[in-house]
C-alpha positions in Angstrom: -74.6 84.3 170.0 -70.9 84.1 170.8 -68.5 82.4 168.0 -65.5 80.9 169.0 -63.2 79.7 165.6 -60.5 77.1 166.8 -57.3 77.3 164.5 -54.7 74.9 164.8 -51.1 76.1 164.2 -48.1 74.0 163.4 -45.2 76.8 162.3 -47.7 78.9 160.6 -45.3 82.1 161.8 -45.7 83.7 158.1 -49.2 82.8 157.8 -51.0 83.3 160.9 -51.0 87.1 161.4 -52.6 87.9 158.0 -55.4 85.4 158.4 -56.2 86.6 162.3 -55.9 89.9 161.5 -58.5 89.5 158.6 -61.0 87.1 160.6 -61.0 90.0 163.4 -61.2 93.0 160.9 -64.5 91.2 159.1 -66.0 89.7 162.8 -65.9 93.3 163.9 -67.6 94.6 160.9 -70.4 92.5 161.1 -70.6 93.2 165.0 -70.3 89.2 166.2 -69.1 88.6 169.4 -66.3 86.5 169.0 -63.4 84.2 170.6 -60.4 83.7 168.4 -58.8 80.2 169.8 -55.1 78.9 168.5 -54.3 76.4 169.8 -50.3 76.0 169.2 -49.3 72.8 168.2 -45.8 72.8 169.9 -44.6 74.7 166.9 -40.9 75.0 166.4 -40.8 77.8 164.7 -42.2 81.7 166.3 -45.6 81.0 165.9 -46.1 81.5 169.3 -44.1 85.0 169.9 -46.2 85.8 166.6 -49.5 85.1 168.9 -48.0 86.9 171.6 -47.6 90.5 169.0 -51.0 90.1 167.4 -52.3 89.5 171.2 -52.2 93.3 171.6 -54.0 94.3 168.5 -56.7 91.7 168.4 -58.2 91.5 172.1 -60.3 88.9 170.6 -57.6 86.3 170.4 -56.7 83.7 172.8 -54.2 81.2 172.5 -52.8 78.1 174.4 -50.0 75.3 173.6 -50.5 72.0 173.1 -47.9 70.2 174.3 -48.8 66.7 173.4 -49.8 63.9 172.1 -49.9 66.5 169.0 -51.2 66.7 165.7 -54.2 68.1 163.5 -57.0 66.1 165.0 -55.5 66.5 168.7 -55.1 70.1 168.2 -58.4 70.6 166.7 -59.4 68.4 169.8 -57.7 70.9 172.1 -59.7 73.8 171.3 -62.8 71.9 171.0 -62.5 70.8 174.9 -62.2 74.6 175.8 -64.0 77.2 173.6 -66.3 79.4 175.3 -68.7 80.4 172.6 -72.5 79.3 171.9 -70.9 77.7 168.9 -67.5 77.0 167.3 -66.0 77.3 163.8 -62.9 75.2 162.9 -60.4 77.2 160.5 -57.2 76.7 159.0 -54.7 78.9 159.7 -52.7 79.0 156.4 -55.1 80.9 154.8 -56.9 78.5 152.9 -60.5 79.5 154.4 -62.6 82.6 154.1 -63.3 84.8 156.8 -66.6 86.1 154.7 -67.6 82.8 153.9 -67.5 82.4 158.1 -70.1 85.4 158.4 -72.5 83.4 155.7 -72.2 80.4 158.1 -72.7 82.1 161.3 -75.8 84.1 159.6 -77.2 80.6 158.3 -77.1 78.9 161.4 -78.9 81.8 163.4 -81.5 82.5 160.4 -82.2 78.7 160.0 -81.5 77.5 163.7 -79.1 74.7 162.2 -77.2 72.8 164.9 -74.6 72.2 162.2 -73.7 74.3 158.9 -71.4 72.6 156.8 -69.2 74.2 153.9 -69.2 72.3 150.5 -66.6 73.6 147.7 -67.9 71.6 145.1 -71.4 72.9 144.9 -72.2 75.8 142.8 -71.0 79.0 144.2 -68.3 77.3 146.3 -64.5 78.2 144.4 -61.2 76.6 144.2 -58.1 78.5 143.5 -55.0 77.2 143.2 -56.0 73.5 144.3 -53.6 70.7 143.5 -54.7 68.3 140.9 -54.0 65.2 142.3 -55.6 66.3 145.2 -58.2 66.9 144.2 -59.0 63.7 142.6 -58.4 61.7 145.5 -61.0 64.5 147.4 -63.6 63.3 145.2 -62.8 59.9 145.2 -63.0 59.8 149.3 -65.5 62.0 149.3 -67.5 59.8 146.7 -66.9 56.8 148.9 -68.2 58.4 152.3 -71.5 59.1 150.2 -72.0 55.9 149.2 -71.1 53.9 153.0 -72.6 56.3 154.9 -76.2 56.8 152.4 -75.7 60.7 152.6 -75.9 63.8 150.1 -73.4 65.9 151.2 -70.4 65.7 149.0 -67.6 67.6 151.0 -67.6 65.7 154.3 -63.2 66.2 154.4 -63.9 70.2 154.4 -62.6 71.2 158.1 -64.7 74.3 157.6 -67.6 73.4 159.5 -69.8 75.4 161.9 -71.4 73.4 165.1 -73.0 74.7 168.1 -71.9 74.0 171.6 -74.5 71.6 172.3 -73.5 69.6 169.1 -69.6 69.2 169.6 -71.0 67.9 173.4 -73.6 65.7 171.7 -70.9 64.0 169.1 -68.2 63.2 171.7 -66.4 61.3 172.5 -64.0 62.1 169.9 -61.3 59.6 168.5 -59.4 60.4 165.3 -55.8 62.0 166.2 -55.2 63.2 162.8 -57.0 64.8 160.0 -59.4 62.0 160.1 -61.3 64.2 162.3 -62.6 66.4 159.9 -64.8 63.6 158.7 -65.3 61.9 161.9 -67.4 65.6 163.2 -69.7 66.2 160.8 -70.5 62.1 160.3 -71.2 61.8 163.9 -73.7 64.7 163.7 -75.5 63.6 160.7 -76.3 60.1 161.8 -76.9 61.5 165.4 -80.0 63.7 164.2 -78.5 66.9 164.4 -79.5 69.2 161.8 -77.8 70.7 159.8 -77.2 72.8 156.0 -74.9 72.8 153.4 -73.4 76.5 151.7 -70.7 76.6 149.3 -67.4 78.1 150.3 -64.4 78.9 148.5 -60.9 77.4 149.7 -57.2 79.3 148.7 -54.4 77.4 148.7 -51.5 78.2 151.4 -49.0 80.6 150.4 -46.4 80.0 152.9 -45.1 77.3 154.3 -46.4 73.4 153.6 -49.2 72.0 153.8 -49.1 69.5 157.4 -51.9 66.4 155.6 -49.5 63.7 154.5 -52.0 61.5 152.1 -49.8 58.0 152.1 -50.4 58.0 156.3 -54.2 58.9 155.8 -56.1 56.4 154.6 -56.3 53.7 156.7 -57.2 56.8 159.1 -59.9 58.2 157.2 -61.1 54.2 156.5 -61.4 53.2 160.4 -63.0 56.4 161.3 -65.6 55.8 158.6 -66.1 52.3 159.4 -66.7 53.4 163.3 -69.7 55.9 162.3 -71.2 53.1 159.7 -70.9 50.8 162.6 -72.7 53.3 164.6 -75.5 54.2 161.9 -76.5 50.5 161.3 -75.9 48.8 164.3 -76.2 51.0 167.2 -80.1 51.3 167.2 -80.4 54.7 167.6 -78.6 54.9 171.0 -76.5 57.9 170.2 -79.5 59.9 168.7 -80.4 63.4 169.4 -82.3 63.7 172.7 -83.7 67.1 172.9 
């Protein structure tokens, strides 16, 4: 089963090379075939002559521009058009996520025959180091709220870290939030479309270059329309968008 991992990049120049280098070094250990897909966000720094040097040493790695409309969820949107894997991981490129934890999702997903595996770092065994305080207490507060609209367990639904197969990421289009909305709009549409899935803890670093691109003030009407749309969908829609096969 072939893995594609979208990363989006926004002038991640200093970041990038250490986390592709150590995705490739631990996908080749564990023998997965495997698409490494950047997709660069009309970055105005070197992040793409960056891609172009690492291009040589990581045959894996493939990498196209975005060149508008851009942002997080249109980036992420980007890759998610084009990857040519069975399924698709969606990674940060600052850093933040673990390459081992990938292999743990990857392995889940084949040994379980999950359409979806879903990272959670507040569950035991999943790690936070360096996470902003403030932060984090909105997290949970969001996260507490998507639980309670939407009737479901899972307690981590902003985590981009998310593991889908191809036929899932077909099955939850069409897609529609622009901006880091997205990473809740995914793994919402799956659940209340019948796809299955599990949830593993994972650990998240914070970045050490550069700044973080999620600007909180400008997010939550986002994340508030794009949860209204899938409880709209869950109660309303009679099933229409459910699983078929």
């Amino acid at each position: 089963m072939k893995l594609s991992v979208v990363i989006p990049a926004y002038n991640e120049s200093e970041s990038i090379p250490q986390t592709l280098t150590e995705l490739a070094e631990v996908l080749k250990r564990e023998g997965i075939e495997n698409e490494l897909f950047v997709v660069n966000d009309n970055s105005k720094d070197n992040t793409l002559e960056v891609l172009q040097g690492l291009q040589q040493s990581i045959p894996s790695l493939y990498f196209e521009t975005n060149e508008g409309p851009n942002g997080f969820g249109y980036a992420v949107r980007y890759g998610l058009e084009r990857f040519s894997g069975d399924c698709v991981a969606v990674m940060m490129a600052d850093m933040s996520d673990s390459p081992e934890d990938l292999v743990k999702f990857y392995k889940a997903m084949q040994k379980g025959d999950f359409d979806c595996v879903f990272g959670s770092r507040f569950m035991k065994g999943g790690k936070l180091i360096d996470y902003p305080f403030v932060k984090k207490v909105l997290n949970r507060m969001a996260n507490k709220i998507i639980q309670m609209v939407m009737g479901i367990r899972y307690n981590d639904t902003t985590n981009a870290f998310k593991l889908y197969r191809k036929e899932t990421i077909e099955g939850i289009k069409p897609f529609l939030a622009p901006h880091f909305n997205l990473t809740i709009e995914l793994p919402l549409k799956a659940i209340i479309r019948g796809y299955s899935y599990t949830v593993i803890p994972n650990s998240w670093t914070n970045r050490k270059y550069g700044v973080s691109k999620l600007k909180i003030r400008e997010m939550g009407s986002r994340y508030f329309f794009i949860l209204m749309y899938c409880f709209i969908e869950k109660y309303f829609s009679k099933g229409d968008f459910k699983k078929k096969w």
